[in-house]
N, CA, C and O atoms as CSV, one atom per row, in Angstrom:
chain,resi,resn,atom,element,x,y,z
A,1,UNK,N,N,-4.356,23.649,-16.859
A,1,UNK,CA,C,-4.490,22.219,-17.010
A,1,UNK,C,C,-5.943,21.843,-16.701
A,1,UNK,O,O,-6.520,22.244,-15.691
A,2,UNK,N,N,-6.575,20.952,-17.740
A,2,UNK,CA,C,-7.737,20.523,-17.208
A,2,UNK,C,C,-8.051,19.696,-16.199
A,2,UNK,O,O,-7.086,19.147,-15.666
A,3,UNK,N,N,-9.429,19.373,-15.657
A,3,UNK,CA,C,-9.500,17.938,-14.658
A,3,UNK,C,C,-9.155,17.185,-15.245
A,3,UNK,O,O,-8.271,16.569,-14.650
A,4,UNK,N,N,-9.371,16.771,-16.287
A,4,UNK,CA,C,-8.820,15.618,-16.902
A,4,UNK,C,C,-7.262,15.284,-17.016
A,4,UNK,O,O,-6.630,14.276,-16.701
A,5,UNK,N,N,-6.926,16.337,-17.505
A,5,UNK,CA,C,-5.041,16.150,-17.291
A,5,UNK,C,C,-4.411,16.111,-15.638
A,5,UNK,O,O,-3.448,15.478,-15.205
A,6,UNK,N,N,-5.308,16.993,-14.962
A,6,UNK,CA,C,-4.992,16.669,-13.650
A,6,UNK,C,C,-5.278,15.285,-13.071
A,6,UNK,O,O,-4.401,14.554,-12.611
A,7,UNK,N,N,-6.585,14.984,-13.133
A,7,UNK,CA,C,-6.687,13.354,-12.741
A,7,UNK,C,C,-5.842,12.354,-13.656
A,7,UNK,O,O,-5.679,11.229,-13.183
A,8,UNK,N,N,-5.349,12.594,-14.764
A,8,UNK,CA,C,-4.361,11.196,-15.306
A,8,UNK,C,C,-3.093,11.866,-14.853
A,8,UNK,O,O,-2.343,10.949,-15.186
A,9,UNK,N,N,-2.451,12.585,-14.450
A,9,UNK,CA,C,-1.282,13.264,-14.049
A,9,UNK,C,C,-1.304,12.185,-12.354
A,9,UNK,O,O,-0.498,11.312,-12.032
A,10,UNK,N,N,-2.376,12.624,-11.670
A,10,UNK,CA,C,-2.565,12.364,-10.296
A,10,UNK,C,C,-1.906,10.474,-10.440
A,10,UNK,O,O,-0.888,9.893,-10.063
A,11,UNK,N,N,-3.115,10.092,-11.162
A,11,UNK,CA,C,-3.266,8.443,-11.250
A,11,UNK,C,C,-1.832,8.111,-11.768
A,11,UNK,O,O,-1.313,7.175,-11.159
A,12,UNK,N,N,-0.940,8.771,-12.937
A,12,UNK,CA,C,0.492,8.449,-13.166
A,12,UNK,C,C,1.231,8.814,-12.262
A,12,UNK,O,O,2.295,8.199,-12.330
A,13,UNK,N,N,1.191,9.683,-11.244
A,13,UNK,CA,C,2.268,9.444,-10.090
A,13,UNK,C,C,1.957,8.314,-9.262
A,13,UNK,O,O,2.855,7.648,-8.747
A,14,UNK,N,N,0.559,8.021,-9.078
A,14,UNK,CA,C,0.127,7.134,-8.233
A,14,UNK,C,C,1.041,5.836,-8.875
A,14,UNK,O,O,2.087,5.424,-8.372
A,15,UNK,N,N,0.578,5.446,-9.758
A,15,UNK,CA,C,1.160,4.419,-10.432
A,15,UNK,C,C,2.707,4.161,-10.427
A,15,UNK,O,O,3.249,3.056,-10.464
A,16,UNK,N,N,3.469,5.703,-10.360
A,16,UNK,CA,C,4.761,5.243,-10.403
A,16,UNK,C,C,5.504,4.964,-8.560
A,16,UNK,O,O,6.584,4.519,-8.172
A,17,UNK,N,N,4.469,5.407,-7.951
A,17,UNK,CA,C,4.556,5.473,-6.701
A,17,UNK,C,C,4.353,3.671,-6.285
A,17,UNK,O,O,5.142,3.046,-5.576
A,18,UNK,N,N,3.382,3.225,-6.787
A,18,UNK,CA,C,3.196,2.090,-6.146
A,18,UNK,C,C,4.255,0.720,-7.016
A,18,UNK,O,O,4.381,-0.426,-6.587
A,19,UNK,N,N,4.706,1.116,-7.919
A,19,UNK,CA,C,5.755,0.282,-8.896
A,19,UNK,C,C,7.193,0.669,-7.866
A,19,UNK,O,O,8.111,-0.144,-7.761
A,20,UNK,N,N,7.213,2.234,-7.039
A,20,UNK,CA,C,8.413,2.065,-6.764
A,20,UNK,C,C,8.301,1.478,-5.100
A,20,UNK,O,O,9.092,1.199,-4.200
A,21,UNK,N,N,7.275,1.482,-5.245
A,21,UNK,CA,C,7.449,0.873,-3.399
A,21,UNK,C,C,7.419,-0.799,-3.666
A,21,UNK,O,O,8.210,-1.515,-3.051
A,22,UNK,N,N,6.468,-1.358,-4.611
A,22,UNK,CA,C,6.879,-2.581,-4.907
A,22,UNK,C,C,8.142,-2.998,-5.165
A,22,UNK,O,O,8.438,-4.080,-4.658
A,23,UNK,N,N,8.769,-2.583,-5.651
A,23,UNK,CA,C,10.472,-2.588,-6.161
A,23,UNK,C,C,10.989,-2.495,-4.667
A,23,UNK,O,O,11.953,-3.250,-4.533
A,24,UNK,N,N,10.558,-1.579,-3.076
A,24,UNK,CA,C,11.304,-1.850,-2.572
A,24,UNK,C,C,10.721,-2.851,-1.684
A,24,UNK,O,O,11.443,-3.625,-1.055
A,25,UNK,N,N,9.745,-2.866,-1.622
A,25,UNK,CA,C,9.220,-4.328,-1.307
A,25,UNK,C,C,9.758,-5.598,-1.308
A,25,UNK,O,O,9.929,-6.318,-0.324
A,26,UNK,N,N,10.143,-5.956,-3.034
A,26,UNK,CA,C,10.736,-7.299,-3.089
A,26,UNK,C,C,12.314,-7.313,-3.054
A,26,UNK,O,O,13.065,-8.288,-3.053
A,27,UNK,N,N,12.659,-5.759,-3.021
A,27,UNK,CA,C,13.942,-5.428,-2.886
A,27,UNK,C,C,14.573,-5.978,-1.333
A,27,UNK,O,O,15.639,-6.531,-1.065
A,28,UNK,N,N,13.236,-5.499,-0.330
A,28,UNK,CA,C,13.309,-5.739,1.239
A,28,UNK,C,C,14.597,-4.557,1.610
A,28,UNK,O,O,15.388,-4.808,2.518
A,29,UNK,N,N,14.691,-3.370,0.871
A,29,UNK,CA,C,15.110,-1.983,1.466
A,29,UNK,C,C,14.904,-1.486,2.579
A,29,UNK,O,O,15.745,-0.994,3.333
A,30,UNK,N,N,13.461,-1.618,2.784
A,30,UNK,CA,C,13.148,-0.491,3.996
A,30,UNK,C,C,11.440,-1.293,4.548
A,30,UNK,O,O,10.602,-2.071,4.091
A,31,UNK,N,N,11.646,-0.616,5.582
A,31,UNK,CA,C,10.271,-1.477,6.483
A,31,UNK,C,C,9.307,-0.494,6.156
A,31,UNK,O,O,8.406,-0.606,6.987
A,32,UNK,N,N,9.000,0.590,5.202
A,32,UNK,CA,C,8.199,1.616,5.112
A,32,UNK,C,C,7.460,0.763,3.471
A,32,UNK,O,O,6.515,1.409,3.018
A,33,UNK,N,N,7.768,-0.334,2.778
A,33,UNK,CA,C,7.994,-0.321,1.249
A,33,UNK,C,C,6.204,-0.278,1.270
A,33,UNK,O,O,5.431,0.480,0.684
A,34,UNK,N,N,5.930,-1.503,2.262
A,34,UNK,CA,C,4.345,-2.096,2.310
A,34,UNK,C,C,3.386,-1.539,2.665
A,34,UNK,O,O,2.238,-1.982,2.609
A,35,UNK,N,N,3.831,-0.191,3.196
A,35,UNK,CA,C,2.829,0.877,3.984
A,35,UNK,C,C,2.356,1.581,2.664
A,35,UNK,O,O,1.256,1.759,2.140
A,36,UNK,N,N,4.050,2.006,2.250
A,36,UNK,CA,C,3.414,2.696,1.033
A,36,UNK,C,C,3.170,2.412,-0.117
A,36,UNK,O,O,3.115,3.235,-1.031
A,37,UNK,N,N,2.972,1.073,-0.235
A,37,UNK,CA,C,1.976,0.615,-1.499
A,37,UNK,C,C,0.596,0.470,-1.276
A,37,UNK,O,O,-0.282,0.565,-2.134
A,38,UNK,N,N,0.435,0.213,0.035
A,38,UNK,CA,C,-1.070,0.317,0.876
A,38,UNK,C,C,-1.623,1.543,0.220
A,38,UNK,O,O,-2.628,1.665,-0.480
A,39,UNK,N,N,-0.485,2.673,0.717
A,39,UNK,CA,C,-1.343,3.919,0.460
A,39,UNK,C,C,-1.937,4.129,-0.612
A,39,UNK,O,O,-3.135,4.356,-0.781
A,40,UNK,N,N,-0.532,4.007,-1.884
A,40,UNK,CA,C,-1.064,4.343,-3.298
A,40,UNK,C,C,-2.019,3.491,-3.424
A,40,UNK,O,O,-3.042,4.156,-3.587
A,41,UNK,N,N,-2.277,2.325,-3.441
A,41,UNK,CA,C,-3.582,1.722,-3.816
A,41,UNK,C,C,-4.660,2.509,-3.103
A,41,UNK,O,O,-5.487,3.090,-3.805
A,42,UNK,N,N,-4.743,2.591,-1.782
A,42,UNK,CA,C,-5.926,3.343,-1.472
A,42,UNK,C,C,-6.255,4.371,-1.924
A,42,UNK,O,O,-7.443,4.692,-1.935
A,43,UNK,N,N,-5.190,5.240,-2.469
A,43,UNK,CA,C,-5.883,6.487,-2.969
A,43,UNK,C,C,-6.109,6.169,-4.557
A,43,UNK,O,O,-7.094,6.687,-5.085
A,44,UNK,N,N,-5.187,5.287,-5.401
A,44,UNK,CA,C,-6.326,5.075,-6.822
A,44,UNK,C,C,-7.469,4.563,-6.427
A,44,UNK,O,O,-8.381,4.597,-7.254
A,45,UNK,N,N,-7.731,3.988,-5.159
A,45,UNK,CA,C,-9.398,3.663,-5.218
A,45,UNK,C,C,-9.837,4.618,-5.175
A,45,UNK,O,O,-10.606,5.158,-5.971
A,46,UNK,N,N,-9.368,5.018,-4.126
A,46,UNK,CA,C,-10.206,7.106,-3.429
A,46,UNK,C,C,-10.269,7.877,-4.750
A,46,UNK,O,O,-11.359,8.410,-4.961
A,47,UNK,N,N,-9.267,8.058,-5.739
A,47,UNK,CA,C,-9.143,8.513,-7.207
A,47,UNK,C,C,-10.597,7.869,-7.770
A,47,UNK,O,O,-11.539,8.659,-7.706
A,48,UNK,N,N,-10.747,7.198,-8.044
A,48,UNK,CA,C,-11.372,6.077,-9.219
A,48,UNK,C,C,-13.034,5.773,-8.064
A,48,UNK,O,O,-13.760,4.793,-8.232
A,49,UNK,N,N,-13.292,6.854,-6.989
A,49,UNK,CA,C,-14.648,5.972,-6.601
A,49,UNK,C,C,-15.735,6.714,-7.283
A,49,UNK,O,O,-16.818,6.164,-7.486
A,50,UNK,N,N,-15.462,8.147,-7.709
A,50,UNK,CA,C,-16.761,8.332,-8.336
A,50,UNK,C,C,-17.176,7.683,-9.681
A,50,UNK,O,O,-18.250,7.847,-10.259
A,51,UNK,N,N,-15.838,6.703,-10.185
A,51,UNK,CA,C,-16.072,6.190,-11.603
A,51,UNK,C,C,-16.419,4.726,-10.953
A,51,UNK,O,O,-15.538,3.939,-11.298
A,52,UNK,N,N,-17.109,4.288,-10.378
A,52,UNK,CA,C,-16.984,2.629,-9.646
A,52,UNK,C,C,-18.375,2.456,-10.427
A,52,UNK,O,O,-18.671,1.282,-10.208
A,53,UNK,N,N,-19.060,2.841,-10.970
A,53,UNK,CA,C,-20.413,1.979,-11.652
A,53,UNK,C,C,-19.879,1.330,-13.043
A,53,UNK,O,O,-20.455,0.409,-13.622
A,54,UNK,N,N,-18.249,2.187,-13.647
A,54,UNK,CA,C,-17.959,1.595,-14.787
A,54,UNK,C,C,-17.787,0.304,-14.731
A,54,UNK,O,O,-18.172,-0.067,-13.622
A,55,UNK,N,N,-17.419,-0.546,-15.334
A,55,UNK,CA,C,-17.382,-2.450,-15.391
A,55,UNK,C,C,-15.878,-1.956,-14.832
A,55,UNK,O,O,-15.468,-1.988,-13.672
A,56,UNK,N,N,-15.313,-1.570,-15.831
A,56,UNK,CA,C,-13.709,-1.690,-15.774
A,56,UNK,C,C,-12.931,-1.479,-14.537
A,56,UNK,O,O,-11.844,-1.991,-14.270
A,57,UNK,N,N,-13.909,-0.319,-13.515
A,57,UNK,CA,C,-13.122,0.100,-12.540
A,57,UNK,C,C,-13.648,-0.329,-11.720
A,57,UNK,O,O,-13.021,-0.118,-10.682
A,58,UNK,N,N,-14.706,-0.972,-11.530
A,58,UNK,CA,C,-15.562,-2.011,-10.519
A,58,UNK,C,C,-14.462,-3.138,-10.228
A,58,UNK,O,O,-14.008,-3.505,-9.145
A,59,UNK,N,N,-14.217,-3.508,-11.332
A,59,UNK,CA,C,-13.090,-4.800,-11.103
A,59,UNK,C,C,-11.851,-4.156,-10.928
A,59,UNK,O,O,-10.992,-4.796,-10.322
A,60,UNK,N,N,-11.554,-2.950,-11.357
A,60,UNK,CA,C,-9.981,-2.728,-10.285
A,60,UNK,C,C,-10.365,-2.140,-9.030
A,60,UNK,O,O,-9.635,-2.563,-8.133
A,61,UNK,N,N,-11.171,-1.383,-8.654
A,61,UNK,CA,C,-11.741,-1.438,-7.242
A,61,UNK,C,C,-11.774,-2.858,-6.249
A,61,UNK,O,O,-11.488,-2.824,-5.052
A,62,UNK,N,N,-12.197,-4.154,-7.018
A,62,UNK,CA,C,-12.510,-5.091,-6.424
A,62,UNK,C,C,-11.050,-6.054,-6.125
A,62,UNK,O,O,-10.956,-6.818,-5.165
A,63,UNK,N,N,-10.009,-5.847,-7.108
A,63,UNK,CA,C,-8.955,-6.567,-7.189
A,63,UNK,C,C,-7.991,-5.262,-5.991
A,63,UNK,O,O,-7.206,-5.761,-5.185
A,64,UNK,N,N,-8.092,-4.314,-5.998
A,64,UNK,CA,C,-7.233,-3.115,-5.089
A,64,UNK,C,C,-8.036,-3.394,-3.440
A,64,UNK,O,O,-7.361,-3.487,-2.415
A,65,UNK,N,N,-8.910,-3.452,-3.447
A,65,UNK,CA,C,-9.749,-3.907,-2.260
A,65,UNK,C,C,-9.154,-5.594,-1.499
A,65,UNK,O,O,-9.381,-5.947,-0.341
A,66,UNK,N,N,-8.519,-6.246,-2.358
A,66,UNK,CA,C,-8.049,-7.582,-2.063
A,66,UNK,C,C,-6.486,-7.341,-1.864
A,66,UNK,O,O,-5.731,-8.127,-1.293
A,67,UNK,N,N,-6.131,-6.123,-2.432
A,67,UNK,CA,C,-4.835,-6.132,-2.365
A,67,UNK,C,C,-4.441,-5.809,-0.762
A,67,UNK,O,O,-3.653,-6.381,-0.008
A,68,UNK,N,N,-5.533,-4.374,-0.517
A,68,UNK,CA,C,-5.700,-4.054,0.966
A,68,UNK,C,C,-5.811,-5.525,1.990
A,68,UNK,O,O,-4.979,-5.704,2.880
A,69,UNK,N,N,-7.000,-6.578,1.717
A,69,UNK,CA,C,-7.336,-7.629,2.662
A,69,UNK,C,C,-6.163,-8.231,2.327
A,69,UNK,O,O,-5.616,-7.269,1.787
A,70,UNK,N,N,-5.629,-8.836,2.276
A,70,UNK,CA,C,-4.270,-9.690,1.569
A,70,UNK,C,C,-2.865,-8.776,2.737
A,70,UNK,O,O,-2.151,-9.324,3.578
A,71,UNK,N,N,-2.880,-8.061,2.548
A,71,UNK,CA,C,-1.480,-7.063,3.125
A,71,UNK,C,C,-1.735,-6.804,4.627
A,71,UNK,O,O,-0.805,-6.706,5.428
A,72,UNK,N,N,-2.801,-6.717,4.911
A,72,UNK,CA,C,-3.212,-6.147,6.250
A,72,UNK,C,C,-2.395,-6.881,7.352
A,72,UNK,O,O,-1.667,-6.222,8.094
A,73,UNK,N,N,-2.509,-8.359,7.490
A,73,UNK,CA,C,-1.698,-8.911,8.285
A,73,UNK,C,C,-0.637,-8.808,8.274
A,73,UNK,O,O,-0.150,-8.636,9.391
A,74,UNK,N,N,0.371,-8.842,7.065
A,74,UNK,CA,C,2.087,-8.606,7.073
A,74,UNK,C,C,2.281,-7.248,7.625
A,74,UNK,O,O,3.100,-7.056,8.523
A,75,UNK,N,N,1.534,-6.262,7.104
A,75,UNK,CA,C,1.501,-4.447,7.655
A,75,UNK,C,C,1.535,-4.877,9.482
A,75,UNK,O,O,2.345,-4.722,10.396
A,76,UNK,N,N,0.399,-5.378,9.360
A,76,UNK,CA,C,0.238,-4.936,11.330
A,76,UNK,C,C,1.129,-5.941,11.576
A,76,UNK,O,O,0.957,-6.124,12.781
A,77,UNK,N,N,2.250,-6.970,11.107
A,77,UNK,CA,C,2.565,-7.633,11.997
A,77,UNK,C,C,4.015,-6.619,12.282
A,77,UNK,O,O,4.692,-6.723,13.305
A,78,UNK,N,N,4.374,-5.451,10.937
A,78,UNK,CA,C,5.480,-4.469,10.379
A,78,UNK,C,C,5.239,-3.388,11.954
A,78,UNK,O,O,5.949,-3.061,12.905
A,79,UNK,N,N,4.240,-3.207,11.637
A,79,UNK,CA,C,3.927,-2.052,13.055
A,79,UNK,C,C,4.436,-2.852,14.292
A,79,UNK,O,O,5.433,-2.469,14.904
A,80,UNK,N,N,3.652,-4.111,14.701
A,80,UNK,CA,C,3.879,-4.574,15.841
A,80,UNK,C,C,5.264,-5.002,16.237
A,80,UNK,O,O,5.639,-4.915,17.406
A,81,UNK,N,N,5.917,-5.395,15.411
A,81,UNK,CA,C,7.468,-5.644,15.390
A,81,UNK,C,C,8.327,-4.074,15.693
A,81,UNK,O,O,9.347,-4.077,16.383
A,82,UNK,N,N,7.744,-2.709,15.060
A,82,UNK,CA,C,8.000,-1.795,15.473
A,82,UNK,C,C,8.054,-0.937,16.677
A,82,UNK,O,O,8.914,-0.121,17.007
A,83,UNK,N,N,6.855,-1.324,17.320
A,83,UNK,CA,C,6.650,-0.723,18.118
A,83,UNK,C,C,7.183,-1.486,19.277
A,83,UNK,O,O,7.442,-0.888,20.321
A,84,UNK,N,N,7.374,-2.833,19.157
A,84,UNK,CA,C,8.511,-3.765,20.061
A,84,UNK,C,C,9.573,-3.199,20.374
A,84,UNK,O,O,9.825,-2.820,21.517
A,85,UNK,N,N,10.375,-3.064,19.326
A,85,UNK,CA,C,11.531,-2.456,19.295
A,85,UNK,C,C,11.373,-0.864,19.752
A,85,UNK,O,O,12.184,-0.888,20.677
A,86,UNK,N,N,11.004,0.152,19.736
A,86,UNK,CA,C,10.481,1.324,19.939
A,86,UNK,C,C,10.390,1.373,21.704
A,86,UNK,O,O,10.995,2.284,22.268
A,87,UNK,N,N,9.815,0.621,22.319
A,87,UNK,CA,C,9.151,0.284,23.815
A,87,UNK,C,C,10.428,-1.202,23.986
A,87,UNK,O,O,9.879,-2.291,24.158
A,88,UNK,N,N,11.527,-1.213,23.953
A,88,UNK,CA,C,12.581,-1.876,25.060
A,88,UNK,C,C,12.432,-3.238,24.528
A,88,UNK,O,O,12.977,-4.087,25.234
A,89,UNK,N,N,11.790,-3.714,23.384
A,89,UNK,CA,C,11.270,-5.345,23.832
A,89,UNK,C,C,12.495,-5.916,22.702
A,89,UNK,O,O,11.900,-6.826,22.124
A,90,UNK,N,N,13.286,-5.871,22.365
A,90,UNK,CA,C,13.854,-6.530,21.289
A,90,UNK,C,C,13.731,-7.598,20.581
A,90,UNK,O,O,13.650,-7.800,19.370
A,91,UNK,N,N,13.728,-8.491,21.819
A,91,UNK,CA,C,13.822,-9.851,21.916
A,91,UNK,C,C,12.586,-10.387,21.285
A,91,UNK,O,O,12.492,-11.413,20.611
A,92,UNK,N,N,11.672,-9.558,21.598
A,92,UNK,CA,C,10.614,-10.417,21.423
A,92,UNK,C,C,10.234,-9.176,20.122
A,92,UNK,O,O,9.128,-9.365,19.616
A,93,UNK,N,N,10.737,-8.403,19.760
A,93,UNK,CA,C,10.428,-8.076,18.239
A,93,UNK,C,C,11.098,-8.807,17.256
A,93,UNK,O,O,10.864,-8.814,16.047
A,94,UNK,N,N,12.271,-9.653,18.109
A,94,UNK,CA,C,13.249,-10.542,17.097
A,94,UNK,C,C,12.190,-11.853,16.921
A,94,UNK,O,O,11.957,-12.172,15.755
A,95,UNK,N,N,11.880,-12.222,17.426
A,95,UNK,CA,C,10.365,-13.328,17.656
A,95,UNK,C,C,9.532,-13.403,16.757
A,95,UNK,O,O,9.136,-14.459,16.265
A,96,UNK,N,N,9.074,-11.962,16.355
A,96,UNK,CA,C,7.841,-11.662,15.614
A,96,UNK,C,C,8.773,-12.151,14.169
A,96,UNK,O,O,8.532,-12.932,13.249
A,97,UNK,N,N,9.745,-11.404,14.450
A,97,UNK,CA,C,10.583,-11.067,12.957
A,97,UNK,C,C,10.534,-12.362,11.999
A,97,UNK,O,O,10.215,-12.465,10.815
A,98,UNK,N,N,11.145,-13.705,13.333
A,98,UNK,CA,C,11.268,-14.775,12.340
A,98,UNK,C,C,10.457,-15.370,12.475
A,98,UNK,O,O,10.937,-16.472,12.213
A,99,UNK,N,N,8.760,-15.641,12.879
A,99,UNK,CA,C,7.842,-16.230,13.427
A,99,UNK,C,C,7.079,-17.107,12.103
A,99,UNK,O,O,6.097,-17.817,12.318
């Protein structure tokens, strides 16, 4: 297989990876959905940085970069509610939950 089939192979799992964590995202399945759409986006950036001078991938770099700033707060508020519960606190992870 070439680099080339390997890098669009890579970027189509990526892709189906971040369609299925979105799905459980708005599904609200599992408290893992938002982590791992974090990820896949970070790694099509990590994929796509030696191509970042193109126009095309400058602007999905720049729109995946917003997706990261945008999520960051719901993620850490996912951890902090976790780790409540994890360390005895319930009550007050029930707090965060509906805050």
């Amino acid at each position: 297989m070439s680099f080339a089939d390997k890098f669009v192979a890579e970027i189509l799992a990526l892709q189906v990876a971040l369609y299925q964590s979105l799905a459980r995202l708005e599904a609200r399945t599992d408290s893992e959905a938002l982590h791992d759409l974090r990820i896949a986006v970070r790694r099509i950036r990590s994929l796509l940085r030696p191509m970042r001078s193109i126009s095309q991938v400058g602007a999905l770099n720049i729109a995946a970069a917003e997706v990261g700033r945008l999520t960051t707060p719901a993620r850490d508020l996912e951890v902090m509610i976790q780790e409540l519960e994890s360390r005895g606190f319930p009550v007050q992870a029930i707090s965060e939950k509906a805050g």
